[in-house]
C-alpha positions in Angstrom: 81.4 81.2 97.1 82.1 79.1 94.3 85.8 79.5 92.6 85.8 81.2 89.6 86.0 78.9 86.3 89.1 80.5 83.6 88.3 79.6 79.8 90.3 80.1 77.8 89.6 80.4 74.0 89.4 78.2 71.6 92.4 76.9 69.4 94.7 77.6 72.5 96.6 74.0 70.9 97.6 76.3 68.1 99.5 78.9 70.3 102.9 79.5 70.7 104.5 78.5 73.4 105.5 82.1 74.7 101.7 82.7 74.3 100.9 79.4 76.3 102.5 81.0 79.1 101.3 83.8 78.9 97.7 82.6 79.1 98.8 80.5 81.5 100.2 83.2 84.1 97.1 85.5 83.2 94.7 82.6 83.9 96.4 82.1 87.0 96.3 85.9 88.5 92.8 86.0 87.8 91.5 82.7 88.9 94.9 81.1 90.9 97.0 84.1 92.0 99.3 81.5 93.7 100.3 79.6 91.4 101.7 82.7 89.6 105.1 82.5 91.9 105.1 78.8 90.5 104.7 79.2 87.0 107.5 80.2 84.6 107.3 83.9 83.9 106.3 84.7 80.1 109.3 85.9 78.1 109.6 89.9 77.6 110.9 90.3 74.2 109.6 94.2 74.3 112.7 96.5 73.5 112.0 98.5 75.8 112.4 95.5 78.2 115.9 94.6 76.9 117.8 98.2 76.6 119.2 99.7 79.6 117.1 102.9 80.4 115.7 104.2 83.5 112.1 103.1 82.5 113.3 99.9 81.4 114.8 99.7 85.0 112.2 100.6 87.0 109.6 98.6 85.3 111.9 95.6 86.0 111.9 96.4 89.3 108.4 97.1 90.0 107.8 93.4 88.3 110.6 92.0 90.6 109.9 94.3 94.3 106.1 95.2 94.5 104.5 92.2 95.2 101.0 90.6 94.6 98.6 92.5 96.9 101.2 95.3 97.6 101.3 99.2 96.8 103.9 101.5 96.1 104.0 105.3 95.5 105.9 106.6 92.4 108.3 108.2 94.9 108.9 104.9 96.5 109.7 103.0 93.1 111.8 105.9 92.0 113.8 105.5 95.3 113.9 101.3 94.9 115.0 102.1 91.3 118.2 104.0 92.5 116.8 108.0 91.4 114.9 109.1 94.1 114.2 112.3 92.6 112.6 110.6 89.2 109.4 110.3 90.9 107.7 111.9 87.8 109.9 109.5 85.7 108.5 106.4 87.2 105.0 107.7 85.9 106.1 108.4 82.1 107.8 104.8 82.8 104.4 103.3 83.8 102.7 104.7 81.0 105.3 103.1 78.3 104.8 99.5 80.2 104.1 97.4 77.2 102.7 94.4 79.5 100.6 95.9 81.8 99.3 93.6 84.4 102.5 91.2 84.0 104.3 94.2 85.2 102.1 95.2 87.5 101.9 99.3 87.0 98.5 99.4 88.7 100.3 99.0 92.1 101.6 101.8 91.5 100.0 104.1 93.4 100.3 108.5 94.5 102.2 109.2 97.8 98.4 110.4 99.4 97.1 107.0 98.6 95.3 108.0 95.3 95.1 105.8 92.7 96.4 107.6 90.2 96.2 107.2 86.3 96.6 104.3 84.3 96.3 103.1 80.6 93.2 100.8 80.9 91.1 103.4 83.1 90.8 104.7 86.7 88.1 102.0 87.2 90.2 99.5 85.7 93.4 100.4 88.2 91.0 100.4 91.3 89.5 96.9 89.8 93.0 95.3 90.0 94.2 96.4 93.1 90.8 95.5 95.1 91.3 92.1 93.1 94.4 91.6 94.6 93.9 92.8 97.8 91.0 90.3 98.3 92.5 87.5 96.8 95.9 87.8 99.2 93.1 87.6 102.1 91.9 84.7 100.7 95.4 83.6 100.6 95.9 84.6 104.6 93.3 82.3 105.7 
């Protein structure tokens, strides 16, 4: 297999930085998922990332707990986000995440194993979480 080559369009020189990193970190869970632990996170300027709400709480800790590769039932983050009852919660909570993929709310997953809904499509969610689980075998080797 030949590694997969990350463009990047053009005029990235004119981006700002916040955006550099941002197509930084992307390029890097796609092509590099490594060298996302390494790389400084982009900044989350969302409001919904700086009040304090339940959603804002568990989507910081489902981008700070679940990691690359891993799974977690809505049930489970509700319980890692201190409301283990809130189960339902955590899904209107994944469904106002305003950086999908940087907060990763396709690893979130139903207690049977299902996939679940999710913003960008069934096929999308499934996508990610095979990318990832094949890319932390990679990793393993």
């Amino acid at each position: 297999e030949s590694p997969a080559t990350c463009e990047v369009c053009e005029g990235a020189e004119e981006l700002t930085e916040a955006l550099k990193q941002c197509t930084a970190w992307l390029c890097a869970y796609f092509c590099e998922p490594a060298r996302t632990r390494s790389l400084p996170v982009p900044a989350f300027h969302h409001p919904l990332l700086q009040q304090d709400s339940f959603t804002g709480q568990v989507l910081w800790t489902l981008w700070r707990d679940v990691k690359f590769g891993e799974a977690v039932s809505y049930k489970q983050l509700a319980d890692l986000a201190g409301n283990s009852r809130a189960a339902r919660a955590v899904g209107g909570a994944m469904r106002s995440n305003p950086i999908p993929i940087i907060i990763p709310c396709h690893r979130v997953i139903c207690s049977s194993g299902q996939t679940g809904n999710y913003g960008g499509g069934n096929l999308m969610k499934e996508w990610l979480l095979s990318h990832e689980k094949l890319q932390k075998e990679k990793l393993a080797y």
